[in-house]
N, C-alpha and C positions, 0 to 999 in steps of 0.2 A: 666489394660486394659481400653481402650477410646471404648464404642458401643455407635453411632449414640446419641453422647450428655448425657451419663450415666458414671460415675468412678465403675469401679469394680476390687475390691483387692483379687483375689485368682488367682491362677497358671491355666492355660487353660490347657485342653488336648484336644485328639482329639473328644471327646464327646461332650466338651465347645465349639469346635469349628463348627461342626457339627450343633448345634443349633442354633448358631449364622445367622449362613449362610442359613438356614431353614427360619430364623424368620427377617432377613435385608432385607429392600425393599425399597423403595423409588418412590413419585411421583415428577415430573418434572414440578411443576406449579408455581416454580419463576422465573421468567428473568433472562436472562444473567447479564443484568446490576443491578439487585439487588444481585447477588451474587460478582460481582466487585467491589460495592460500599461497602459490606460487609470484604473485603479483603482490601480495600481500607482505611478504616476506622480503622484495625488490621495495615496497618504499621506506622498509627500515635503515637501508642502504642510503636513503638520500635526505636524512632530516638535514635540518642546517645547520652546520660549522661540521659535517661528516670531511673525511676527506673526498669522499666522491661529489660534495655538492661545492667541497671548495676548488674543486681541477675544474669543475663543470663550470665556474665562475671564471676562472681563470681564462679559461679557450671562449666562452663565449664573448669576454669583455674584446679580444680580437676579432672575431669573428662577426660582429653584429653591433650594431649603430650605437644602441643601447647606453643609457647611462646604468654603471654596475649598479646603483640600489635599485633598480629595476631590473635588471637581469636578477638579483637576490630575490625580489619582490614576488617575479616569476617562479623562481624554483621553490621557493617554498610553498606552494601549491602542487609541486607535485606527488608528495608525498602522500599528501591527501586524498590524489583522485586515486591514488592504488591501492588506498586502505580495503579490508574486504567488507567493512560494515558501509561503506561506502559505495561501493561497485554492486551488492547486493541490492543497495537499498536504489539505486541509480538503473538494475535491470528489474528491482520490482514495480519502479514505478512508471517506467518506458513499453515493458512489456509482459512482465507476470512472472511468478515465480520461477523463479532461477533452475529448480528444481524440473521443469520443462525442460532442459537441455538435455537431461539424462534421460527422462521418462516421462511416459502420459500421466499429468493430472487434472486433476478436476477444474473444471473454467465454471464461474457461477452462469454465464450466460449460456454453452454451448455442451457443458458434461465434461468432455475428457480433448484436451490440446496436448499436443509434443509440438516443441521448438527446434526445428531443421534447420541445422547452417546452410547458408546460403553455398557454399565450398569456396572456388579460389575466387578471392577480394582483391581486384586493385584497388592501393591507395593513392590518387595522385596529389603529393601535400604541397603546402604555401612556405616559405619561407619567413613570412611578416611576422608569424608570433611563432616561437621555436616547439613550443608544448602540443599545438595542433597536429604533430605527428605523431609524439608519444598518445593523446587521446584519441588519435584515428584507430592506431594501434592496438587500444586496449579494446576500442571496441569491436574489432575483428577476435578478439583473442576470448573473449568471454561469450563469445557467439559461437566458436568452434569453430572459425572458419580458417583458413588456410590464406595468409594476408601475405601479397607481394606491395612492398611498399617502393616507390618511388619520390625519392628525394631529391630536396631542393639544392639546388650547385651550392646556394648560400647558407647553406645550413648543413653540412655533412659530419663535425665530429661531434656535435652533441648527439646525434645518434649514433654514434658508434660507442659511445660512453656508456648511454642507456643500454645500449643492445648487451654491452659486456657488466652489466650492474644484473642483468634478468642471467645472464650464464653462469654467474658469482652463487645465484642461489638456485640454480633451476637443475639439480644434481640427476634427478629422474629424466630429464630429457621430456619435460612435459612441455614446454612452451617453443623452445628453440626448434623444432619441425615444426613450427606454424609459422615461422616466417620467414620471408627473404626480402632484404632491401640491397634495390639496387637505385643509379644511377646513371640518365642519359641525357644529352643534349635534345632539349623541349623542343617537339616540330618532326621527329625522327617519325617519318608516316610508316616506315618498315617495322621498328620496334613498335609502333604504337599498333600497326594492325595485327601481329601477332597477338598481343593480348584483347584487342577486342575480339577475337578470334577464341583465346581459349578461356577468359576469365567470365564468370557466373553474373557477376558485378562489379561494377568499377562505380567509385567513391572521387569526387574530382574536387580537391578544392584548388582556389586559387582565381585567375582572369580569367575574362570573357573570350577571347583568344584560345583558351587553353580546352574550356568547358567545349566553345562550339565544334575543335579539333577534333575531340572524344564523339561528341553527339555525330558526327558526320558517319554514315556510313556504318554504322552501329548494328552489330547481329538481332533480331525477334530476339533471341536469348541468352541478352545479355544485357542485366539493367542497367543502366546510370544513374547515380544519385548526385546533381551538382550542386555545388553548394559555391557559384560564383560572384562573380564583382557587389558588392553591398553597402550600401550607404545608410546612416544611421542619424535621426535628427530630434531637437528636443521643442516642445510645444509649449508656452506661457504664459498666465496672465496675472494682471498686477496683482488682483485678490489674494492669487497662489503665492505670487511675492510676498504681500502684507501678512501673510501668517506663516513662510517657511521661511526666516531670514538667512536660513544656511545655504538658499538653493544656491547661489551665487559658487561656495565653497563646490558644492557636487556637479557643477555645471565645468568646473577649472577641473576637476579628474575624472571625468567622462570626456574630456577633450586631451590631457596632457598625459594620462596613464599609455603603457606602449607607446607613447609619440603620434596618436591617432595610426598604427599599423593596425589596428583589430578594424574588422568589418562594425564590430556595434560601438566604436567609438563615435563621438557627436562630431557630424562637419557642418551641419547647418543650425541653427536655435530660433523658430519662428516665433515671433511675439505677438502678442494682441495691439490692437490699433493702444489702448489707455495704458501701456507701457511706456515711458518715458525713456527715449535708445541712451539719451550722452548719458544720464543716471544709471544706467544698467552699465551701461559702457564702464562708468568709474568705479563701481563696485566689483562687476567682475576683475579689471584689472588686477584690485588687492587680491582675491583670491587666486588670480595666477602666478601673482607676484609671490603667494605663501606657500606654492604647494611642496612638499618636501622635496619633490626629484628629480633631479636638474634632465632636462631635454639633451638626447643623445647626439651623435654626429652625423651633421648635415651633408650631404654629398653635394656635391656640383652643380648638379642636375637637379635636384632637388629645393636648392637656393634660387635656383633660377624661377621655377616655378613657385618657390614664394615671392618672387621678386614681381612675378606676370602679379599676382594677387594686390602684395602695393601699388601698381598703377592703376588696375582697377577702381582702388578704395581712393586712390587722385581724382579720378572721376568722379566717385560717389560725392566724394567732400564737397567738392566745385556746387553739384547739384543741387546737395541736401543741409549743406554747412554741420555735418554730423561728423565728426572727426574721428579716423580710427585711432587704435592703442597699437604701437610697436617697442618690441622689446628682441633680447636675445634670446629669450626663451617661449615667446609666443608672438601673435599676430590676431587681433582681435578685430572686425570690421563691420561697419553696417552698407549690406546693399538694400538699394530702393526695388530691384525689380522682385515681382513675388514669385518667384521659378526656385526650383530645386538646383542648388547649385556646389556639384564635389569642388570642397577646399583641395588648397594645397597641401594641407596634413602637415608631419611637426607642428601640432601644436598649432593651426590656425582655424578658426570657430568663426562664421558667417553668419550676421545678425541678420533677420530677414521679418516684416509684420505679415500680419494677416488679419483679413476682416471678421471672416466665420469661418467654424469648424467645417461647415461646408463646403466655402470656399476652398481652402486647403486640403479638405478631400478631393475634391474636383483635379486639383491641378497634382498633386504627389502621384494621385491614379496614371497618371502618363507616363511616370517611371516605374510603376505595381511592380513589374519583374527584378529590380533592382534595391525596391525596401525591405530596411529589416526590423531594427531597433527603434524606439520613440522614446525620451525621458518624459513624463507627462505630469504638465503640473498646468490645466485647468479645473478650476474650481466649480464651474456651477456646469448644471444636465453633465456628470461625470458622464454618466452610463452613456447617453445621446453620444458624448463626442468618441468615447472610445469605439461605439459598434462602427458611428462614419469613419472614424477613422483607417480601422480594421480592414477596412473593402477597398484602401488606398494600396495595399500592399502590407503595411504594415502587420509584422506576423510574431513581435514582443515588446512589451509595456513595463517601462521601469521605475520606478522613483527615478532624481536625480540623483548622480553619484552613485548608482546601481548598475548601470550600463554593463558595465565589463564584469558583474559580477552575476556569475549566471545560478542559478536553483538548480540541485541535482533531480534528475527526473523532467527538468521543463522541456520544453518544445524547440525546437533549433531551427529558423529559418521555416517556420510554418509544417516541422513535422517532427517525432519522435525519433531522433537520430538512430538510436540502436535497435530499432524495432525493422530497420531495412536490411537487419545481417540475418536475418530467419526469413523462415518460413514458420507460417500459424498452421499449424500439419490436425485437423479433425479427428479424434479415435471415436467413432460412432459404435462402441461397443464395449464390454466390461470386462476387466481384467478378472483373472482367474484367482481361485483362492492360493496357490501356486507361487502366482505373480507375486500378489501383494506378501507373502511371505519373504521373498526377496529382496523388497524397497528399502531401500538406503534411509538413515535418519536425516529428519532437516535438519540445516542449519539454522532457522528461523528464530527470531523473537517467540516463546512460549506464554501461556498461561496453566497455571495449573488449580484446577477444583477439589475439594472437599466432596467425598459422597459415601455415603453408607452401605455401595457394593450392595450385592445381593441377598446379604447373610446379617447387612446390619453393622456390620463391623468398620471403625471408621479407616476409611484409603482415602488417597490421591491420585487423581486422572490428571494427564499430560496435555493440552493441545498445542501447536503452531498457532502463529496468530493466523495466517492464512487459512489453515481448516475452520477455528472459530468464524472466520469470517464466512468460510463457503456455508457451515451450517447455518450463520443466520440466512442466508440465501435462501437454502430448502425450508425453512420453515416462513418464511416471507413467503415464498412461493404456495405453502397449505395455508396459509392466512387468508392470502388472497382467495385462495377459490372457494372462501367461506362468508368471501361478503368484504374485506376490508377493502378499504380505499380512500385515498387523500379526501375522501369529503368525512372520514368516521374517527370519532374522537375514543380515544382506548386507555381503559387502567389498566393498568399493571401492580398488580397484588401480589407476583411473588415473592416470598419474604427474600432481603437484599445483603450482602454482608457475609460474614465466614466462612468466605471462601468457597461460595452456591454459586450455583452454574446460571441456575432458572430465571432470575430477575433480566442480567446481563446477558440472554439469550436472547430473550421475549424484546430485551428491548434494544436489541441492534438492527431483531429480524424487523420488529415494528417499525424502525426506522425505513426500511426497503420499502415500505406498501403505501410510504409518504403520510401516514395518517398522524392526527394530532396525541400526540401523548399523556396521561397522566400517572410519571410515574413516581405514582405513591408509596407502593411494598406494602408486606404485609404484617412489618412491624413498625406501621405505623397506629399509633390508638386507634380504639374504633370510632371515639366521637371523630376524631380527624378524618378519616377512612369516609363518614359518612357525611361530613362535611362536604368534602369534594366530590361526593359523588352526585347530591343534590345541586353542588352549583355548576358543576360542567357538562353535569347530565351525559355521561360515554354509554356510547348503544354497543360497546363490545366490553367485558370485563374478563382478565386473564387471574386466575389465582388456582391453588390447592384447594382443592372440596370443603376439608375439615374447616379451615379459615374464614371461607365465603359460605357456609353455612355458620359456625358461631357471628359472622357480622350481621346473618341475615337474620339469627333469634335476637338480635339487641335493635335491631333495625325496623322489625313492626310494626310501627306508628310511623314511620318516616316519608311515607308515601316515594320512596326510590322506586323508579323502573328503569331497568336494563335489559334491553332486549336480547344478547348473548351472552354467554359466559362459556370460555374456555378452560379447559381444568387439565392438571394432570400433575405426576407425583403422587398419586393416590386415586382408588377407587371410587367411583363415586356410585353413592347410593341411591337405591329411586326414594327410602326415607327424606335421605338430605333434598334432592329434588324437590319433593313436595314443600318442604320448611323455604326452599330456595326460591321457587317461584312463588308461593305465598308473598314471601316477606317484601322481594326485592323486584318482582315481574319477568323473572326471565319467562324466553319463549324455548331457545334454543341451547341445546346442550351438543360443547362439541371438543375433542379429544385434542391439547395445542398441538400435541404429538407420542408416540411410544418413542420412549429414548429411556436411555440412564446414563449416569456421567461416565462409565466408564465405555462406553459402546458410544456415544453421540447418539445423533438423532436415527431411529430402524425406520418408522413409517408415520402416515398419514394418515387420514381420512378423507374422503372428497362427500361431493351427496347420493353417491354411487353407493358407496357403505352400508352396509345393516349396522345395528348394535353388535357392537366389539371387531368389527373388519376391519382389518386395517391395511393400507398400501404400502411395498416396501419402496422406501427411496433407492434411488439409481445409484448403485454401487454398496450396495447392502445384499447381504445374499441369507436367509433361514434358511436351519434346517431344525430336523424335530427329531428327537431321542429319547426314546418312552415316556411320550407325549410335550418335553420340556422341548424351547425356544432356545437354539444353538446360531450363536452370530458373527461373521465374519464379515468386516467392513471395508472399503478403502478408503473411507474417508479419512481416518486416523493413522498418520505415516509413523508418530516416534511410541506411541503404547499402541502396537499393532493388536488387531481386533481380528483372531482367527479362533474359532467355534467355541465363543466365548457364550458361558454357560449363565443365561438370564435369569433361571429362577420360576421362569412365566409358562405356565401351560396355553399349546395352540392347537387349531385345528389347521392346516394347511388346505386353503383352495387351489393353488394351483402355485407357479413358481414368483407372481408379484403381489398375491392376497393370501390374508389367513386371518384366523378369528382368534383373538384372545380370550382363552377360557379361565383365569387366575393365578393365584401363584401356586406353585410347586411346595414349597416350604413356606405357610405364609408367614408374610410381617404384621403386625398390627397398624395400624396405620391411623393414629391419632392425633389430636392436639395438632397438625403439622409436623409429628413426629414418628421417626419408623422403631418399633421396638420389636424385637425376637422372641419367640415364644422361647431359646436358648438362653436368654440373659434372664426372663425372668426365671427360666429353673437355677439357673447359678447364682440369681441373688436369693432363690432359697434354700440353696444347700450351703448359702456361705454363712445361712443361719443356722444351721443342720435339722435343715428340712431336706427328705431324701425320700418323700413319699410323694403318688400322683395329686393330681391338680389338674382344676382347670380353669380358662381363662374365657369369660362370656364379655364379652361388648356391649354393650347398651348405653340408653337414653336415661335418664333420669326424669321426676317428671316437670323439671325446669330446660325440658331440651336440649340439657349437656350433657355431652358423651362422657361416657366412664366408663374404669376397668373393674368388675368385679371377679376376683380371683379365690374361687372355693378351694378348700384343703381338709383333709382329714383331722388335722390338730393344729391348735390353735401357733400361728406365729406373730412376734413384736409388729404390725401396720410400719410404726416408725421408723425402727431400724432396718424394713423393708424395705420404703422408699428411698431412706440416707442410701443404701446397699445399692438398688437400681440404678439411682441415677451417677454413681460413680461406674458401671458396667458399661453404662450405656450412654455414649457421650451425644447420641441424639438428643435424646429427652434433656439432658443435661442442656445443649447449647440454643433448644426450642423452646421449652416451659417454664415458666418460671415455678421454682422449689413447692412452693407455696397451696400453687394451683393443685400440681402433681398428688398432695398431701389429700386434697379436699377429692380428687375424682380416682382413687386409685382405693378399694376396700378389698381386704382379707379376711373370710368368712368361712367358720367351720359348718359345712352345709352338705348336701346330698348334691354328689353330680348328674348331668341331663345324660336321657340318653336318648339314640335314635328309637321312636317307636318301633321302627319293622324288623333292623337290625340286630338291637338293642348294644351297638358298639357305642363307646364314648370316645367322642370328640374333645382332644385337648383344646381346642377353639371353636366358640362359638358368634358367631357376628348377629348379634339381634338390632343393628341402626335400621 
């Protein structure tokens, strides 16, 4: 017996076990990711030619039927399942970030989930494949649950190997109080009602026998998850033949891998009527005849029931003049009746026809509770035959030669295995600024953006890919309640590339609302630009103001109508508006979102809104600090967002609305590009200019925007611009040099001033 990190050598009974269960507990106060890193660290221990994976070869080749390049075959899989980029990626795709085990995060559908271990887990495991214990195992262990494992008679030191390979590295005592395995003779109703009695859930693999034992008598609270007796069969027709000549090859290791011991190995292989059996018959032969690894040892018992099989296939022959294949290492046969019928295993595969995919649903449906696996190779109505098929029981879909090779993340016996060690726990409420001050960093896949901060100056922002992905969520979700929907075609004009957040937001969130795409960007030319606008005709267009007004002054004659247009990264003007719906028809002007790259997405708008209101997204908290927008967010777990200073004057209506009044310090906001009224003073003092200035905005009278910059004494234009655009690697990575040159003029002129005032404005915005 293995208790919670203790070896104990005497026979349990039900007293022993009684105590146990009295005296096992467990607190929950390591991370997930120190229990990953712990298992992590356990399959370093077992790559192949380790000494621990050659003792494990050693005692198993006694222990179990097995031929050793199959027992070798085995182990070298299991290093893999323990990997943590593996296990990570295995609970994100079963059941959601990992990071749920420790704490409540944001769920795109529901707001905010924590994952609750289920507490004590029995395992009750199978002996036929050795590793089904080790992955019962892990997935109590990265659940946080508290796992009593119950082992097979046939299978006892490869767990004690593993159990002392996890102690080897497990120096913190992190894993070894999560589990106890014991063993007892199958049928014990004394031990066995003890733990139905104290265990939260029991996990049953193995026979029908074993399962119903468990089911009988079972507490209201206390699940069973069985996972019994299963039979696995492959489906085919000639067509499929005539274009996969290898199926033959994947059909002899979906039958000879393990020795048919796995539930999704093939015992039955149904053909279509225009199959030709003694041709199949002869071709699969060679392939059984080639597979690399030799069939392990036959028991007694075992021979006999292949023995029951050859007189069968005496029958069949007499009937059908279709002759079976026998060998030492396989048994190949065709029967006439069209019934589901469990082989004898080692390696023996039961040829059977079938008329219609119909047919064959009809009759498997009689066994529903007993299928699992299908290798599938019909060629024509694919779709048709898998959905009938699917309503037969059948609960996974393989190639041939796929069988035994399962997808991390897929579905097991018609459900998500590790998603039965929790609980989905609802936090219907927001964590405190407090809170999120204390959240651990993910381990996640990252991306990280380029953005010009608040001041202009260029940084980099952090995301997990799981936040990126909740933020396309919330802005999928303000899309929608603006109109979008799988029937509406959308460009996407935000400029794409260097490391921009905006393209790559707009169009993951667009993905969510199902609607048609065109994502163009906004460096793409404008004849292109207006190209595609005229032939797709999109009644939504997503871009920066500056951009989608210079398309709309080239655009005049084009007769483009777009009925919405969403904008942001810049303010938009009621000037631009007027040039905008002239040129190109908009109706509707509507804000994608207030965000910035370093804060994520803060709010919306809905039609609720006035001009400049905006709603905070759920788990965004303002506050205001002589008059400026202070933000603290939970969205963002690894650059944490605590009264993070935007730059943005607000009015505040209450605690989920408030009005954007402009910037604080403003930016200029041209070309697509953000410039500082600080860079332009430093690229005039790096001329030794050291007197004021100012800096007016305007229209030109060809409708492009320009910078006119007045000064008291005259300074070099050229050597101005050369100077800016090295300050300022906005302009620098947005405009091209050239452009910069023709709308940028320095002017020794009289500055504006307020009439009532008479204060001068270092910036004046005339668009």
């Amino acid at each position: 017996m293995f208790v919670q990190g203790k070896w104990i050598d005497h026979e349990i009974n039900e007293d022993i076990v009684r105590d146990i269960l009295l005296t096992s507990s467990i607190t929950n106060d390591h991370s997930i990711f120190e229990i990953i890193d712990v298992l992590d660290l356990t399959s370093k221990l077992w790559c192949s030619g380790s000494d621990l994976y050659n003792e494990a070869v050693k005692l198993l080749e006694k222990e179990l039927s097995f031929d050793i390049e199959m027992i070798k075959t085995t182990l070298d899989i299991l290093p893999e399942i323990l990997k943590k980029d593996f296990l990570i990626e295995r609970f994100s795709l079963e059941i959601g970030s990992p990071q749920g085990m420790d704490r409540p995060i944001l769920d795109e559908n529901t707001g905010r989930v924590l994952f609750s271990p289920k507490g004590k887990v029995l395992h009750v495991t199978a002996g036929n494949v050795f590793l089904g214990f080790v992955d019962s195992l892990i997935m109590g262990l990265i659940t946080k649950n508290l796992s009593f494992i119950k082992l097979s008679s046939s299978n006892l030191k490869f767990p004690k190997l593993f159990l002392q390979s996890i102690e080897t590295v497990d120096v913190n005592k992190i894993l070894l109080p999560r589990i106890v395995c014991l063993t007892w003779k199958g049928g014990d109703k004394g031990i066995e009602n003890q733990f139905k009695k104290s265990m939260d859930m029991i996990i049953a693999w193995g026979g029908e026998e074993m399962v119903s034992s468990y089911k009988k008598e079972l507490p209201l609270d206390t699940k069973l998850i069985d996972h019994g007796p299963k039979i696995s069969i492959g489906v085919l027709d000639q067509t499929y033949i005539d274009n996969n000549p290898d199926v033959y090859d994947g059909i002899a290791k979906d039958v000879s891998q393990w020795d048919q011991a796995a539930c999704a190995n093939m015992q039955n292989l149904f053909i279509a009527d225009d199959v030709e059996v003694k041709s199949l018959l002869e071709e699969l032969s060679k392939s059984f005849e080639k597979y690399p690894i030799k069939r392990g040892r036959v028991s007694k018992d075992e021979a006999v029931e292949i023995l029951k099989e050859k007189s069968k296939a005496n029958m069949t022959e007499f009937k059908t003049q279709v002759s079976s294949i026998s060998s030492d290492e396989y048994f190949i046969r065709f029967d006439d009746k069209k019934v589901l019928t469990p082989s004898a295993l080692n390696r023996t595969l039961i040829i059977k026809k079938f008329s219609s995919i119909s047919e064959l649903t009809k009759m498997l449906s009689t066994f529903k509770f007993y299928m699992q696996t299908c290798a599938f190779g019909i060629s024509q109505d694919v779709t048709t035959a898998l959905s009938k098929l699917s309503t037969s029981g059948i609960k996974r879909f393989t190639k041939f030669g796929q069988m035994l090779e399962g997808i991390n993340g897929a579905a097991h016996d018609g459900q998500y295995a590790l998603s039965n060690f929790v609980n989905i726990v609802s936090v219907e409420f927001q964590a405190s600024k407090e809170e999120l001050v204390e959240n651990k960093p993910s381990n996640f896949g990252k991306v990280r953006f380029a953005t010009g901060g608040t001041t202009g100056n260029p940084k980099f922002s952090l995301y997990t890919n799981q936040e990126f992905d909740f933020i396309s969520t919330l802005l999928s979700k303000s899309f929608k309640l603006r109109g979008i929907n799988h029937t509406d075609t959308v460009a996407n004009l935000f400029v794409a590339g260097n490391m921009w957040s905006s393209f790559i937001a707009v169009y993951k969130a667009l993905e969510k609302t199902d609607a048609t795409q065109l994502p163009i960007g906004g460096g793409a030319s404008t004849e292109d630009i207006i190209s595609y606008l005229k032939r797709f005709k999109p009644r939504f267009v997503f871009g920066i103001p500056s951009l989608i007004y210079e398309l709309a002054v080239n655009a005049k004659e084009e007769n483009i109508q777009i009925e919405n247009f969403f904008y942001a990264g810049e303010q938009l003007l009621e000037s631009q508006k007027k040039t905008i719906s002239e040129s190109l028809g908009v109706e509707n002007y509507y804000s994608a979102c207030y965000a910035c790259v370093d804060t994520g997405p803060i709010a919306y708008q809905d039609e609720t809104c006035s001009e400049g209101e905006h709603i905070l997204f759920d788990g965004v908290y303002l506050s205001e600090k002589d008059g400026e927008a202070y933000i603290t967010s939970s969205i963002k777990e690894v650059d944490k967002i605590i009264d993070y200073p935007t730059g943005d004057l607000v009015e505040i209506i209450n605690d989920k609305r408030f009005i954007l009044k402009g910037r604080k310090n403003p930016l200029i906001l041209i070309w697509g590009a953000r410039i500082t009224v600080a860079q332009i003073q430093e690229s005039l003092e790096s001329l030794g200019y050291f007197k004021p200035f100012q800096i007016i905005i305007k229209k030109n009278d060809k409708e492009v925007e320009v910078l006119e910059i007045r000064l008291e004494i005259p300074v070099d234009p050229v050597s101005f611009t050369d100077t800016l655009v090295k300050v300022c690697p906005d302009v620098r990575q947005t405009v091209d040099k050239k452009i910069i040159k023709e709308r940028i003029s320095l002017e020794r002129r009289d500055f504006e001033h307020n009439a009532r005032t008479k204060k001068t404005k270092v910036l004046i915005d005339k668009r």
